[in-house]
C-alpha positions as CSV (number, residue, x, y, z in Angstrom):
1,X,20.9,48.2,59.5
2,X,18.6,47.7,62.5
3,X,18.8,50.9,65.1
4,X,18.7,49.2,69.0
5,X,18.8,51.1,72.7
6,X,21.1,49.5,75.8
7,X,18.8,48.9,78.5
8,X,21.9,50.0,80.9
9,X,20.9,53.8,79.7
10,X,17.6,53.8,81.9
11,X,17.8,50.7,84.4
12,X,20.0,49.1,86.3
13,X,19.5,45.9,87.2
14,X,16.8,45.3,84.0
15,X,14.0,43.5,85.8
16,X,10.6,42.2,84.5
17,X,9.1,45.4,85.9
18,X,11.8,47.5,83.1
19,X,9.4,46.1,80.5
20,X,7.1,49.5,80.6
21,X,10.6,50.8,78.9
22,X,9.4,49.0,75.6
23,X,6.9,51.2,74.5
24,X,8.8,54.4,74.7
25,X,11.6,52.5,72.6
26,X,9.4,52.3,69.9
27,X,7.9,55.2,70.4
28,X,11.4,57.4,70.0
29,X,11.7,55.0,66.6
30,X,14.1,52.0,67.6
31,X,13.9,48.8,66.3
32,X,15.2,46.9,69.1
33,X,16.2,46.7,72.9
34,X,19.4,45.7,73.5
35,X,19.0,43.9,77.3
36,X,22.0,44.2,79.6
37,X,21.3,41.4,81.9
38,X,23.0,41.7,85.2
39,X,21.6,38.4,86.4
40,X,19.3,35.6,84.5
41,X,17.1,35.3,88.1
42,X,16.6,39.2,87.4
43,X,14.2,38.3,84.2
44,X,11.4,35.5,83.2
45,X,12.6,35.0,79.6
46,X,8.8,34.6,78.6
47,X,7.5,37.6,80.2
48,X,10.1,39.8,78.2
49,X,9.5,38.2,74.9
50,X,5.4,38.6,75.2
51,X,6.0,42.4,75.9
52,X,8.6,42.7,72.9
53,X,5.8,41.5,70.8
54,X,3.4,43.7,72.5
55,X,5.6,46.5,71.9
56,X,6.8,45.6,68.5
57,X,10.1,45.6,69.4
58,X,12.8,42.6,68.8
59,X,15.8,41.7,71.4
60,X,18.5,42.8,69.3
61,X,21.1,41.8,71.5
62,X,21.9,41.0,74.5
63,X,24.5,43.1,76.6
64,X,27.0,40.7,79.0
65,X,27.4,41.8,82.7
66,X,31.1,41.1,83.4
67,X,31.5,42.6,86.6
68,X,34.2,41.1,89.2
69,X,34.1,37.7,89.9
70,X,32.9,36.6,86.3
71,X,36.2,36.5,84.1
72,X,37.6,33.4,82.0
73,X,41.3,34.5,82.7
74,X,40.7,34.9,86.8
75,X,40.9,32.5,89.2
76,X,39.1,29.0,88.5
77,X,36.0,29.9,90.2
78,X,35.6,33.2,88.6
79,X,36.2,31.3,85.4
80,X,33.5,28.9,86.3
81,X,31.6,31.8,87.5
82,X,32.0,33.2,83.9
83,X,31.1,30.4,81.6
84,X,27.8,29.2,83.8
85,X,26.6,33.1,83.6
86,X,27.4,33.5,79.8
87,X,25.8,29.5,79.7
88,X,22.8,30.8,81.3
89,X,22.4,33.7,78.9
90,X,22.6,31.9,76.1
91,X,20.0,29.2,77.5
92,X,17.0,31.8,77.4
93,X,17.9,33.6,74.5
94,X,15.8,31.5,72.2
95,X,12.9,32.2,74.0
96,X,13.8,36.3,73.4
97,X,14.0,35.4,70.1
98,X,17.4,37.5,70.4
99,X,20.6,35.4,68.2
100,X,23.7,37.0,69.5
101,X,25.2,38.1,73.2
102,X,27.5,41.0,73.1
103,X,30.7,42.7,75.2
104,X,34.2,42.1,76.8
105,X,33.1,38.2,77.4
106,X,36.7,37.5,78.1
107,X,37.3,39.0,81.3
108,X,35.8,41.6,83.9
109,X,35.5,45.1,83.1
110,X,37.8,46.8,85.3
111,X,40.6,44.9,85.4
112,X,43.3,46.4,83.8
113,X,47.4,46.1,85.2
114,X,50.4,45.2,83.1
115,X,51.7,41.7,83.5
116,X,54.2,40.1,81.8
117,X,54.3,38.9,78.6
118,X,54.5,35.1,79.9
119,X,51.5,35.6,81.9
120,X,49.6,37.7,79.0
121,X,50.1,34.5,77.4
122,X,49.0,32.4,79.7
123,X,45.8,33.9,79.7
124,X,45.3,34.2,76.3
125,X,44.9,30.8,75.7
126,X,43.1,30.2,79.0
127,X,40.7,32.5,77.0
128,X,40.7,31.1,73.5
129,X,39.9,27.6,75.2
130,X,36.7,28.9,77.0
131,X,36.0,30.9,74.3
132,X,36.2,27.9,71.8
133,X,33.7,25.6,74.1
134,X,31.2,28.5,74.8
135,X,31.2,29.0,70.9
136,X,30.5,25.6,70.1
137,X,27.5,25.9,72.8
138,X,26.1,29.2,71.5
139,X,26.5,27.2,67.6
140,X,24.6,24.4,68.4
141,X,22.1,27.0,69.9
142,X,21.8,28.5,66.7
143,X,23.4,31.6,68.0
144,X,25.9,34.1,68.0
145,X,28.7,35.5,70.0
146,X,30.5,38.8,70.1
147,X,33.8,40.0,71.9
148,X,34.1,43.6,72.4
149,X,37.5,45.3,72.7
150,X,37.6,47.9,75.4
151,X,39.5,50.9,76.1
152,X,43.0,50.9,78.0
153,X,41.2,52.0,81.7
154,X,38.6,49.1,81.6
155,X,41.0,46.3,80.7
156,X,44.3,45.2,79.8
157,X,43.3,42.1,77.9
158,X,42.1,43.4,74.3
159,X,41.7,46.8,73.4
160,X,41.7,47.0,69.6
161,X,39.9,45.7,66.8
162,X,43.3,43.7,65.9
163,X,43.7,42.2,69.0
164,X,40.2,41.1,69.0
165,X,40.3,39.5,65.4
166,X,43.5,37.6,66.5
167,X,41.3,35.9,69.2
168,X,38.5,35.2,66.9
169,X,40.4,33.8,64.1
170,X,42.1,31.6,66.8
171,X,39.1,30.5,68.4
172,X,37.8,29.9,64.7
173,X,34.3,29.6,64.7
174,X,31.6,30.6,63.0
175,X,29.4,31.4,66.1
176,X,32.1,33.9,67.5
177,X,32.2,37.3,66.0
178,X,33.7,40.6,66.5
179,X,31.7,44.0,68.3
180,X,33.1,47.3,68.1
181,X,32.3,50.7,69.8
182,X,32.9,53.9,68.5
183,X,33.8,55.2,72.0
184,X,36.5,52.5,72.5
185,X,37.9,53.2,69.0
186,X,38.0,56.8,69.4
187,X,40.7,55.6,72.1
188,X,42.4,53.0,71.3
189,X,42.4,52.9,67.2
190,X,44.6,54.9,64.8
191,X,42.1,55.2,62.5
192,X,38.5,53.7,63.6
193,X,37.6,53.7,59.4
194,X,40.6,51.2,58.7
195,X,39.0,49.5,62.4
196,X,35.6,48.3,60.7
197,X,37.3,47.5,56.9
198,X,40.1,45.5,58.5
199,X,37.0,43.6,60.8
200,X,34.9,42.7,57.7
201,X,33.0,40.1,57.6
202,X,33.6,39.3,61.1
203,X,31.8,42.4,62.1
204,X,29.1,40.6,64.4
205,X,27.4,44.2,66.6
206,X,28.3,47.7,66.4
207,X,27.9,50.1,69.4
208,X,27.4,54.1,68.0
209,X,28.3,56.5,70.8
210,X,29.7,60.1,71.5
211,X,33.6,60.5,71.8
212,X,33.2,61.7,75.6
213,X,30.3,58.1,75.7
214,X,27.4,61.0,75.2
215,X,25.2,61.4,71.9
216,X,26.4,60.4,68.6
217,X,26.8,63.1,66.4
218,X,27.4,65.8,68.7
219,X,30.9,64.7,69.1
220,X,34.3,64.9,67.3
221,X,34.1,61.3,65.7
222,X,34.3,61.1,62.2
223,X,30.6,60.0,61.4
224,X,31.2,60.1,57.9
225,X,33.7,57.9,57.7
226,X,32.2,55.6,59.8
227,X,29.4,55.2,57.8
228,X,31.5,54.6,54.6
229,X,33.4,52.0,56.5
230,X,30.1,50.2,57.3
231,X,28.8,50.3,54.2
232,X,32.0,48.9,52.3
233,X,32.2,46.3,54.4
234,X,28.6,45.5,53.7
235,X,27.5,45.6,57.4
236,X,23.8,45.3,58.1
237,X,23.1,44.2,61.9
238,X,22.1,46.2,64.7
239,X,23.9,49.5,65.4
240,X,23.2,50.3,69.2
241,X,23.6,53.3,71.6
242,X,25.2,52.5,74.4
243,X,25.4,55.5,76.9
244,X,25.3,56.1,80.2
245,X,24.6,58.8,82.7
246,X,25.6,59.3,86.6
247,X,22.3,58.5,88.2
248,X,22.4,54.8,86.7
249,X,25.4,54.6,89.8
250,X,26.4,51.1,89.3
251,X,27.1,52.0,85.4
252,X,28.4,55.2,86.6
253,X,30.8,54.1,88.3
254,X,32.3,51.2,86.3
255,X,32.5,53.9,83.2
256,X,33.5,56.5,85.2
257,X,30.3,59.0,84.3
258,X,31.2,61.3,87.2
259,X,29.1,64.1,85.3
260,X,26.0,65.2,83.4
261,X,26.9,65.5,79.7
262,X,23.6,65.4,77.7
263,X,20.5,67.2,79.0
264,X,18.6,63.8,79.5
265,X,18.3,60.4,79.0
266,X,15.4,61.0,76.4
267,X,17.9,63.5,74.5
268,X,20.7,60.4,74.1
269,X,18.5,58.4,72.8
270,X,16.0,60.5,70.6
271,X,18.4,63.1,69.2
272,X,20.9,60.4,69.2
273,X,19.0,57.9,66.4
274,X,17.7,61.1,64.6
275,X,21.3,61.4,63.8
276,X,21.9,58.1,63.2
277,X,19.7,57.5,60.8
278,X,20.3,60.4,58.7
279,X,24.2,59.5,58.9
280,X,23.9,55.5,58.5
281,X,21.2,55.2,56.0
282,X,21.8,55.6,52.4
């Protein structure tokens, strides 16, 4: 396993000027930065990559923005809106040298109501069809794609590891994959353990965070277990902290971080891999 940081932690928007962020990375011990990129005009793809190198760091993955008006079940120019973003990502991700883009790809985060099954339906395979031609792009790229289920208050649309498998094995493609998040599972999944064995080999990215979203390990997840289950199903990408805290507002506000839950940024992150190393790595 490769241990990665979510820019969205320190920065938001990530900006050529967020590159002085590298060096402290790999300082703290990560192998990778996980980018969340808010808009491709925001970055020269060629700027990040030569201070990556600098660093000694690799683009592990890189985080989808889906804010409103990018979502493949919305209205046809929000869809649009959606597929030239994800498009664009993928584009310049060669030139990171980074091989898979990561989150709730299917829709924005935030929208979450209860519609009828008819309509459900509907945009299920309004979804599976998008999802399906921006696999096929992101294959002949060479690269990868993962759909992250999310918890009940961020969206209606897939919130468990099942649901999520039963749009990858529909979509049926080698280049789309599955990401899960120890925060969402702690909500949504009976049993996060059974989560990761019933993924599998479809297990493309792993997010390792707190049960209340703060440091891993100083929570009431079942770390143990979690390791087991990544180990038996022979798992061996990147596992990356994703956390947020209030003064990142933007962030703040779209995962409702109305608090201070962890003495610092630094403290997530540091204390945060210490732990997962010692847990993870056998």
């Amino acid at each position: 396993m490769k241990f990665g940081i979510n820019t969205f932690l320190f920065t938001s928007p990530f900006t050529n000027e967020s590159i002085d962020l590298f060096p402290k990375f790999k300082g703290w011990g990560f192998d990778s930065v996980e980018i969340a990129i808010e808009d491709p005009s925001h970055i020269d793809p060629h700027v990040i990559r030569k201070a990556l190198d600098k660093s000694g760091l690799k683009c592990g993955s890189i985080c989808a923005a889906m804010g409103p008006g990018r979502d493949l079940r919305g209205t046809a120019e929000d869809q649009q809106t959606a597929i030239t973003y994800i498009k664009s990502i993928l584009d310049m991700m060669p030139v990171l040298g980074c091989g898979i883009l990561i989150g709730p790809l299917y829709s924005a985060v935030g929208r979450a109501e209860l519609v009828s099954k008819e309509d459900y339906a509907k945009q299920w395979e309004t979804v599976a069809g998008h999802l399906k031609m921006l696999a096929d792009y992101a294959e002949k790229l060479g690269l990868k794609l993962a759909i992250e289920p999310l918890n009940r208050y961020e969206t209606d649309f897939i919130n468990t590891c099942e649901q999520g498998l039963k749009m990858v094995n529909q979509v049926n493609s080698k280049a789309l994959m599955l990401q899960l998040d120890t925060y969402h599972m702690n909500i949504e999944e009976k049993d996060p353990y059974q989560a990761i064995l019933n993924a599998g080999s479809k297990l493309g990215h792993f997010h390792a965070c707190g049960s209340d979203r703060g440091t891993p390990g100083g929570d009431q997840i079942n770390w143990e277990r979690i390791s087991s289950a990544l180990h038996q199903v022979n798992y061996d990408g990147e596992v990356v902290i994703e956390s947020f805290i209030p003064d990142i507002e933007m962030i703040a506000k779209a995962a409702s971080i109305w608090r201070q839950f962890e003495p610092s940024q630094e403290d997530i992150a540091i204390k945060g891999l210490k732990f997962l190393r010692s847990c993870l790595i056998k």
